[in-house]
C-alpha positions in Angstrom: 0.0 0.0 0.0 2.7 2.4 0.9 4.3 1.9 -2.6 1.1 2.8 -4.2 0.7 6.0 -2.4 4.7 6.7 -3.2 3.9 6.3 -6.6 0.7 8.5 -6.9 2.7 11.1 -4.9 5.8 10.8 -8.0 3.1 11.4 -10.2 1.7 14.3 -8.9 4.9 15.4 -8.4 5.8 15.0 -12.0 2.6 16.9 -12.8 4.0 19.9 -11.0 6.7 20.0 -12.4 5.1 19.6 -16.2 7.2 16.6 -17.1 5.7 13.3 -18.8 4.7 10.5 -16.8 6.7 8.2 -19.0 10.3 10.3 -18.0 10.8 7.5 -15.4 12.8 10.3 -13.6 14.6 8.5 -10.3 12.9 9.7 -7.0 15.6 11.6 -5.7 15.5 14.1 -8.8 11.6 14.3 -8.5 12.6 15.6 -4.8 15.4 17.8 -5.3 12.8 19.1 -8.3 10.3 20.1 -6.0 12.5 22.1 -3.9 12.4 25.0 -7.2 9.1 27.2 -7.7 10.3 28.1 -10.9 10.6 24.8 -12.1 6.4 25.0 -12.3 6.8 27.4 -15.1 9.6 25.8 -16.7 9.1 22.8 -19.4 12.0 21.8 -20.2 15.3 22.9 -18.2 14.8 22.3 -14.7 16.8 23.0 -12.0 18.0 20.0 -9.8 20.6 22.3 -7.7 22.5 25.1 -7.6 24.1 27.7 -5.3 25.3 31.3 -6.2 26.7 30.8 -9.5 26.4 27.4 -10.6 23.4 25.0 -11.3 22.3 21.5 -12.8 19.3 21.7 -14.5 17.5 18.2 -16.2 16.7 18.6 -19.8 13.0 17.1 -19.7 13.3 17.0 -24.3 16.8 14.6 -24.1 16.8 13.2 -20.6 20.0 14.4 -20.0 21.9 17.1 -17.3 23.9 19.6 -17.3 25.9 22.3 -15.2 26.0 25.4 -16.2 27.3 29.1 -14.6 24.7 31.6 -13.8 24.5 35.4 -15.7 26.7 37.1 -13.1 29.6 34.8 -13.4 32.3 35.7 -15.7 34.1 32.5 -16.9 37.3 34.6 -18.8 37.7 38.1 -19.6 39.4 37.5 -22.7 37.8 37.6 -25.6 36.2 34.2 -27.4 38.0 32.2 -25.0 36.6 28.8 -26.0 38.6 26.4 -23.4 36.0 26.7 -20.3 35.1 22.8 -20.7 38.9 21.8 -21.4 39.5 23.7 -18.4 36.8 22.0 -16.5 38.0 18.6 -17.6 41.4 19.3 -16.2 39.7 20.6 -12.9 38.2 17.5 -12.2 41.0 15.6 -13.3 43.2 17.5 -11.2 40.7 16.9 -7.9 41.1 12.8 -8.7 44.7 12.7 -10.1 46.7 16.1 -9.5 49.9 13.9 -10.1 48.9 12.8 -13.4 48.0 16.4 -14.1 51.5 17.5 -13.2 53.1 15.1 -15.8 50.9 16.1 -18.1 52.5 19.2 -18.1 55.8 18.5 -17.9 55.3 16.5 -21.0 54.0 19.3 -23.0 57.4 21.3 -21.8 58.6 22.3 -25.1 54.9 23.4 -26.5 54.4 25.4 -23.2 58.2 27.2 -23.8 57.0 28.4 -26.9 53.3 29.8 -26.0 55.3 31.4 -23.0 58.2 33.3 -25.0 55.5 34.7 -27.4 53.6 35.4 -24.6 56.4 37.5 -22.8 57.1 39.4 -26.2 53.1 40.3 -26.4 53.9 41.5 -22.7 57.3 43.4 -22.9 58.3 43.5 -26.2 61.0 41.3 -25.4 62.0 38.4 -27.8 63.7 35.4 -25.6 65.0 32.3 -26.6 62.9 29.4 -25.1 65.2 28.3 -22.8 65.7 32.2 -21.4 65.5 32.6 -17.7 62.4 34.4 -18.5 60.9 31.7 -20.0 62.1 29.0 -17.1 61.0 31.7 -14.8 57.7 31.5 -16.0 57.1 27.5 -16.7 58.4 27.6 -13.1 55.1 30.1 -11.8 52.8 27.3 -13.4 53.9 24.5 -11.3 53.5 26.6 -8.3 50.2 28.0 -8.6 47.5 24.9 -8.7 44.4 26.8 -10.0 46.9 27.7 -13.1 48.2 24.6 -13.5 44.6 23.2 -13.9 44.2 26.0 -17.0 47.3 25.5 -18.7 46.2 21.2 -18.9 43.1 22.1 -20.4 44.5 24.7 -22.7 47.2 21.6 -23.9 43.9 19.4 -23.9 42.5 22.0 -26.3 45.9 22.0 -28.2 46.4 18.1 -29.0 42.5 17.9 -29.6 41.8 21.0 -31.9 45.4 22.0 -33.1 48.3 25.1 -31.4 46.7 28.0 -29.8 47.5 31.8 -30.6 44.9 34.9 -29.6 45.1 36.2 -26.3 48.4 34.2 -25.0 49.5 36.5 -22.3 46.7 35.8 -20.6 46.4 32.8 -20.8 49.9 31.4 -19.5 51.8 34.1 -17.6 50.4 34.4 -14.1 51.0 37.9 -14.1 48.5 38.3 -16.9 46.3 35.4 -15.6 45.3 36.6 -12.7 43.2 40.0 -14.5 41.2 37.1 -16.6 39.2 35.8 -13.2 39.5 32.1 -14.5 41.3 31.5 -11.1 38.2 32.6 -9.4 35.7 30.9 -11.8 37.9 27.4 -11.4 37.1 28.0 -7.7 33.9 28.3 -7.8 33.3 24.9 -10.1 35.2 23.1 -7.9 33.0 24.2 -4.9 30.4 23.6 -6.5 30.8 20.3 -8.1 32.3 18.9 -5.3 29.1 19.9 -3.1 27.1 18.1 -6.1 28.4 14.7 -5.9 28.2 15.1 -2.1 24.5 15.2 -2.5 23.7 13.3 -5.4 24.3 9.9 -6.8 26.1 11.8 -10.0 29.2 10.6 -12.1 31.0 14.2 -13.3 33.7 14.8 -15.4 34.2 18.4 -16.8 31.5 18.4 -19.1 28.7 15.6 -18.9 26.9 14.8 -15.6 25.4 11.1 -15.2 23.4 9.3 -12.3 25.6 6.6 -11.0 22.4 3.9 -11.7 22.5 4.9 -15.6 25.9 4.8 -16.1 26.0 0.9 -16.3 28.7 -1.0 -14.2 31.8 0.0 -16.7 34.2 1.6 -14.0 36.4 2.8 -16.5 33.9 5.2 -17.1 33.6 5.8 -13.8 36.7 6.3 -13.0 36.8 9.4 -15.5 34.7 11.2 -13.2 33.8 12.9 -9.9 32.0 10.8 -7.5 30.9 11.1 -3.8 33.3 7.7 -3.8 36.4 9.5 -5.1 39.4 10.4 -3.3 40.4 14.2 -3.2 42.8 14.2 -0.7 45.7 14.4 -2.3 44.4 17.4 -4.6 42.9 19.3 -1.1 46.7 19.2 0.4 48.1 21.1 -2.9 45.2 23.6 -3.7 45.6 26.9 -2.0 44.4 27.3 1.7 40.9 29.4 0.3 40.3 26.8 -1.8 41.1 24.6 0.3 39.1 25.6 3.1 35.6 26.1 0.2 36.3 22.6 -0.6 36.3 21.7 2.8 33.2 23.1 3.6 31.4 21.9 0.3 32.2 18.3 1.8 29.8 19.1 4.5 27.7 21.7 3.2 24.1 22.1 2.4 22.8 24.7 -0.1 22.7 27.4 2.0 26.5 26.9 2.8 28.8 30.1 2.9 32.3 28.8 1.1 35.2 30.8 0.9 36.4 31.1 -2.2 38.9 33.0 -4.4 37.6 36.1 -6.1 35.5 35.6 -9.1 34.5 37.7 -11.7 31.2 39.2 -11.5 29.3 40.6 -14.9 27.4 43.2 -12.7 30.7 45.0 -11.1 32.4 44.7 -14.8 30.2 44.0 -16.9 30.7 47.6 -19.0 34.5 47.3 -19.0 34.3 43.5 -20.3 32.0 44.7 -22.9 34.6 47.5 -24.2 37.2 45.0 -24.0 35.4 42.6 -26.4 34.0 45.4 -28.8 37.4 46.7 -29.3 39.0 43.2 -29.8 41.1 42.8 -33.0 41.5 38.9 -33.2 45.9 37.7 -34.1 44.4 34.2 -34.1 47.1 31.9 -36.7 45.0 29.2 -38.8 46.6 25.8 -36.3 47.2 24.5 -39.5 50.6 27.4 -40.0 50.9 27.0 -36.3 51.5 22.9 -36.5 55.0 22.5 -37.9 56.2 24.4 -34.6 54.9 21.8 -32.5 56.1 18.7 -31.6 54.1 15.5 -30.9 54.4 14.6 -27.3 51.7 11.4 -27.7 52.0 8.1 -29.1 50.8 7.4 -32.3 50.0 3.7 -31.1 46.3 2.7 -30.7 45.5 -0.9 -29.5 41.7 -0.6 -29.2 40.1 -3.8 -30.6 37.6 -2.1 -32.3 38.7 1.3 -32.9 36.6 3.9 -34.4 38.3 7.4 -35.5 36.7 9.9 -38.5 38.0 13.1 -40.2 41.7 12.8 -39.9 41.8 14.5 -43.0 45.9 13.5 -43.2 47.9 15.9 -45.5 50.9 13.9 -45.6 50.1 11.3 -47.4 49.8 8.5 -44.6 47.9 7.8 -41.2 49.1 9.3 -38.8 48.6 6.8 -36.2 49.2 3.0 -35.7 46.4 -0.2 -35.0 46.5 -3.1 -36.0 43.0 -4.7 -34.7 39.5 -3.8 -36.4 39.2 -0.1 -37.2 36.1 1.6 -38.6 37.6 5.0 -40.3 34.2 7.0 -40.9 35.4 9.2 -43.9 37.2 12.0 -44.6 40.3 10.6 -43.8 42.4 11.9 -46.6 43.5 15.0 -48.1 46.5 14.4 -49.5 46.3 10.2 -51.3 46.7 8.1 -48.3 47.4 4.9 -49.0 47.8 1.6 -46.3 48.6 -1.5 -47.1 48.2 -3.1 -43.4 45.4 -0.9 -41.6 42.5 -3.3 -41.2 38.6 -3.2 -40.8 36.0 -1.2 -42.2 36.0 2.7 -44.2 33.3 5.0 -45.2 32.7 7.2 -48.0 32.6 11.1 -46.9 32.9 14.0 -48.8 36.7 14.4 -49.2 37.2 11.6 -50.5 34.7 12.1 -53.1 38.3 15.1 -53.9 41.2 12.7 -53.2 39.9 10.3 -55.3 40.3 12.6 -58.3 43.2 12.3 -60.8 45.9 14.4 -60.1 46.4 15.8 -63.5 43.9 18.5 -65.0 44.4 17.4 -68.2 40.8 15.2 -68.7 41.6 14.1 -71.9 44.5 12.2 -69.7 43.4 8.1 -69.7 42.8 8.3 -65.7 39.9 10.0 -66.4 38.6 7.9 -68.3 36.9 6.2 -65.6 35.1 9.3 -64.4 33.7 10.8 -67.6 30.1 9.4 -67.4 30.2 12.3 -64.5 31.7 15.1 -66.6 27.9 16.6 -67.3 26.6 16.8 -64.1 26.5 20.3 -62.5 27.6 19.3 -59.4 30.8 16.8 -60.9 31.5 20.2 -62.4 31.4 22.1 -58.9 33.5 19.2 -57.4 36.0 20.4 -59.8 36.2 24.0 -59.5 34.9 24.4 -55.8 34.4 21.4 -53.7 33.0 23.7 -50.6 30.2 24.8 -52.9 29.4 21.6 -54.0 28.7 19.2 -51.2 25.4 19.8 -50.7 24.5 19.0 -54.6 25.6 15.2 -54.4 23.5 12.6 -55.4 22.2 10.6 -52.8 24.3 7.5 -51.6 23.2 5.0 -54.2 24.8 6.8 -57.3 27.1 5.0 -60.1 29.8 7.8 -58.8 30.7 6.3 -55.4 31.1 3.0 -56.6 34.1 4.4 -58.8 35.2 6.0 -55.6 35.1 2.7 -53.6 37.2 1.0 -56.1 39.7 3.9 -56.0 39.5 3.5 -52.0 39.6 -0.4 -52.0 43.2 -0.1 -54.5 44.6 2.2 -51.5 43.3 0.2 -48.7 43.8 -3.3 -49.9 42.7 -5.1 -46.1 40.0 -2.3 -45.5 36.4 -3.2 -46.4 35.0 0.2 -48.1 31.2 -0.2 -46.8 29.4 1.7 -49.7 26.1 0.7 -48.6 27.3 -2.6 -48.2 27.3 -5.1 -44.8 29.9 -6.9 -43.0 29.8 -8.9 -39.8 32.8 -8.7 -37.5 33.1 -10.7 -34.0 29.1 -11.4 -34.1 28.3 -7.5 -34.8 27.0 -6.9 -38.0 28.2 -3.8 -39.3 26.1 -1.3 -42.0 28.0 1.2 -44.0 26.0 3.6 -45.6 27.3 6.1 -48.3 26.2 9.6 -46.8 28.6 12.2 -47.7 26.7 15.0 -46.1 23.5 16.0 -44.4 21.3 16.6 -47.5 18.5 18.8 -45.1 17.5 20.3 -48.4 16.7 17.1 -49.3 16.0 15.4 -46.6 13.2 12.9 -48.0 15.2 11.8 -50.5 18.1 10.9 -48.5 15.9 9.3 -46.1 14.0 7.1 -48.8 17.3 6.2 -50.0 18.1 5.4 -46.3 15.2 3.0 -45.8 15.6 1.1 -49.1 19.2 0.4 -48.2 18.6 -0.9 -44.8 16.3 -2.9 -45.9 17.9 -4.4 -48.4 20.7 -5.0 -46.0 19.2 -5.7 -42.8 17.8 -8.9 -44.8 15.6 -11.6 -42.6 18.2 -11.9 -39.9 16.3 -9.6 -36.9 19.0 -10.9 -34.2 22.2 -10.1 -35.1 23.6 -7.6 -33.2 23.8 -3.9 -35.7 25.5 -1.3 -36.1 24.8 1.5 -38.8 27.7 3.5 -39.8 27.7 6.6 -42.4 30.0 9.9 -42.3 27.4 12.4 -42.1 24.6 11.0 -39.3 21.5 9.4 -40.5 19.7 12.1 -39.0 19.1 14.4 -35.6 18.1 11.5 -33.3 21.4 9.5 -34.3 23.6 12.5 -34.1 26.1 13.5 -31.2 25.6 17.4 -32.7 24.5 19.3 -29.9 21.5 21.4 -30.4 23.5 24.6 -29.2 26.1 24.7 -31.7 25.4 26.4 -35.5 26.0 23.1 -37.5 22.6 21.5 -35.7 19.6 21.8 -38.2 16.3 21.1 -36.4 15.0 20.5 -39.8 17.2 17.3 -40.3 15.1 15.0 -37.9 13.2 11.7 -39.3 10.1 12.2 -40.7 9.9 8.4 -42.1 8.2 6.2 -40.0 9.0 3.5 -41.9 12.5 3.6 -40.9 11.6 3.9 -37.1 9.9 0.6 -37.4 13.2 -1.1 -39.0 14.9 0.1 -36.1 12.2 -1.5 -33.8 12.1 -4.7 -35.6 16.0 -5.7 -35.7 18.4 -5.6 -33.5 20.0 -2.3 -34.2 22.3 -1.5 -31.0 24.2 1.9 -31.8 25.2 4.1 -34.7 28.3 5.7 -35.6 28.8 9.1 -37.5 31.9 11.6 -37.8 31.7 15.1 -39.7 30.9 17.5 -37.3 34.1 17.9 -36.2 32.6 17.8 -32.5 36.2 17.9 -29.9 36.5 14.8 -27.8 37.1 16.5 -25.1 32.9 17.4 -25.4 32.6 13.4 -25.5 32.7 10.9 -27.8 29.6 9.0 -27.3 26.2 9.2 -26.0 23.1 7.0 -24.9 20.0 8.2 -27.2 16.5 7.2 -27.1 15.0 5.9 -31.0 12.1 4.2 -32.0 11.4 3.2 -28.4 14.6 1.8 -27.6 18.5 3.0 -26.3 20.9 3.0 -28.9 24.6 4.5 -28.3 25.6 7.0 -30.7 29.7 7.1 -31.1 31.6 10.3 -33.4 35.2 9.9 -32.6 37.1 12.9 -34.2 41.0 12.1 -34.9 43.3 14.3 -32.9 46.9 14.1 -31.6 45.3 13.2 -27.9 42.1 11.1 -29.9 43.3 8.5 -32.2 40.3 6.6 -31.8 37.7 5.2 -29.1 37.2 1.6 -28.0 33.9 0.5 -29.1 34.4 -3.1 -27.4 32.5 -1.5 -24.1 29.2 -0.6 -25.6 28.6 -3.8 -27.9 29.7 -5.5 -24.5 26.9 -3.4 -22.9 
């Protein structure tokens, strides 16, 4: 009897808070819900918990959470500063393993030497050698200042993941400069904040995703990647300074209304007008990473030994891989910009729209014999805009069941002689079926094409076998529900959602497990996979973007799951 009236009483609850009987939402979040008027008037972010600057709010349209900094808090004073969740990775990283934070560092020396003697000429004027006093002097002021050292790791996370840094350098590694940006202060405040949250909820964080421990499965290497009310901060508590320190202390023990003491932050409402001159006169010095690279050395190894290792958009310019497996990889297109070829690389490869480039003859000469294999193509208007301007003509490609990619699998198939080029074409690998379909780009102009084309392949391919574990794989996602795009950034299209039903009910019929996608060019640092909810069922979603620190992610965990 009592567990009926608990169970009415969730319901009303649920009805108070506008969310949909059929959210399933865990008790606990129903209750810390309830404690928020303004989650009444609220239908769709609502606020789980928060304190002075900081909050977790549940997303009642995805299911999912998130922390986010309230309008007074100033995360940086410079301008476009676009490191806050490398930073916040590296602050919780630096709570669980300050050590392994430390050598971090120390193995990025030679990168930091560099960003610090430009960043003493921005200052002085000066121009030092990299291994000037000056430049010592002020590697040294990193390792002795904690909330700094937890900036400069995610800045080098930033670095190996998106390519070298440039604007705003002074401030962003000389502690003399640092200390005007309020970062220090803002770093503070997370880790009050943060650590205050996983003393009150059953959460998993890690810099940038927040997950109940009960839905993030029993993998404890995902676990281990996060802050828990289970981890170990000791070691991190005895290096932070005493403020910090002391907040920290306090958020162990604290309930909402706790006062911590904190360093300074930076508040919008006492500088708000300067920070807005500040931007407005901003004149960006920002160096394409690609002129930056050759002055940077690679610090990580180019081994991978994932079993099933999937990596996308490598987009090579040298003419090889730039990193080593020898197991199963799945490369999800746009891998080559410059003819890479492989002779050992093993696994599967998808079509995506650079390829569509690379494949091309080198010569423009089309009266040359290598193009002889491409001139049933030389009339089409957008064969013609591949030519001249590839960026203008992605979005005018023929769906993925055109005569032209089958000439580009065979060029792809000659350079990769062990890879498998799945142009809309099966293969099953260790009991995991694997479907590649030949989606260059998101067609959202025209979408129902691409999705009719979609639905005759899979079920042409999915055949009467409705058991077998599957996995569909394309560059470009099938669409928004299969897609680890976030709906914040300007790439997501709300238009490119699935509007046929008959696909849905593929998906519910077989045993369709997860989907893999890459051309979004999405950081790993904002994560590399995600649990989404399709056609009634949870499905992982995995786009692994190549990068010096990313050269693929282990997909053995989530067909195991």
């Amino acid at each position: 009897m009592k567990s009926k009236e608990n169970e009415k009483e969730l319901m009303i609850r649920k009805q108070e808070l506008s969310l949909p009987a059929s959210a399933a939402l865990p008790p606990m979040l129903v209750e810390r819900m309830a404690l928020y008027p303004e989650n009444k008037r609220r239908p769709v972010n609502k606020t789980v918990f928060n304190n002075q600057y900081f909050q977790l709010t549940y997303n009642t349209r995805n299911h999912s959470m998130a922390i986010s900094s309230k309008g007074d808090l100033v995360y940086s004073a410079i301008p476009y500063d676009t490191a806050r969740n490398y930073i916040q990775r590296a602050a919780i990283q630096y709570l669980l393993h300050p050590e392994e934070i430390r050598r971090y560092i120390e193995l990025h020396q030679t990168t930091l030497e560099k960003y610090l003697t430009l960043s003493i000429f921005q200052v002085t004027g000066n121009r030092v050698e990299e291994n000037s006093f000056e430049v010592k002097q002020a590697y040294n002021a990193i390792l002795q200042n904690p909330l700094l050292e937890i900036q400069i790791a995610g800045r080098l996370m930033q670095h190996d993941e998106t390519g070298p840094l440039s604007a705003n350098l002074a401030g962003k590694f000389l502690f003399s400069e640092n200390v005007k940006t309020g970062i220090a202060g803002y770093i503070s405040e997370y880790l009050n904040f943060v650590v205050q949250l996983a003393h009150s909820l059953p959460l998993m964080i890690d810099g940038k995703d927040v997950q109940l421990l009960e839905a993030a499965g029993q993998d404890q290497q995902l676990l281990d990647q996060g802050l828990t009310i289970h981890s170990d901060i000791d070691s991190a508590l005895s290096l932070l300074p005493q403020e910090v320190k002391k907040g920290l202390e306090n958020a162990l023990v604290a309930t909402d209304s706790a006062s911590l003491v904190n360093t300074q932050p930076l508040l919008r409402s006492e500088y708000g007008e300067e920070l807005s001159k500040v931007r407005d006169n901003y004149v960006a010095h920002s160096v394409h990473p690609d002129e930056a690279e050759k002055y940077f050395r690679n610090v990580h190894s180019t081994e991978n030994r994932n079993l099933v290792n999937v990596v996308s958009d490598i987009h090579s310019k040298d003419g090889k891989l730039p990193f080593l497996n020898r197991h199963f990889n799945i490369l999800t297109g746009d891998v080559s910009d410059s003819r890479v070829h492989d002779e050992e690389i093993e696994g599967i490869y998808l079509i995506g729209g650079h390829e569509l480039v690379d494949v091309l003859p080198e010569t423009t000469d089309q009266t040359d014999g290598q193009w002889e294999k491409w001139r049933p193509f030389f009339h089409y208007a957008w064969f013609k805009e591949l030519l001249q301007e590839p960026d203008e003509a992605w979005y005018l490609l023929p769906t993925g069941n055109h005569p032209f990619y089958e000439v580009v699998e065979a060029e792809l198939a000659a350079r990769f002689p062990k890879m498998n080029v799945l142009n809309n074409k099966s293969l099953i690998h260790d009991g995991v079926r694997y479907i590649g379909l030949t989606i260059p780009v998101a067609l959202v102009k025209r979408k129902k094409a691409q999705q009719q084309f979609i639905l005759k392949a899979l079920e042409k391919l999915l055949g009467e076998n409705t058991e077998i574990p599957t996995v569909i794989v394309s560059h470009a996602p099938l669409f928004n529900e299969l897609s680890l795009l976030p709906e914040t950034t300007e790439a997501y299209n709300k238009d490119y959602i699935c509007e046929e039903p008959k696909i849905e009910k593929l998906f519910e019929r077989y045993n369709i497990i997860g989907a893999i996608h890459g051309h979004h060019h999405i950081p790993a640092s904002s994560r590399r996979f995600k649990n989404a909810e399709f056609a009634g069922k949870r499905l992982f979603v995995v786009c692994s973007i190549y990068s010096k620190v990313n050269t693929g992610f282990e997909l053995t965990s989530l067909l195991q799951y």
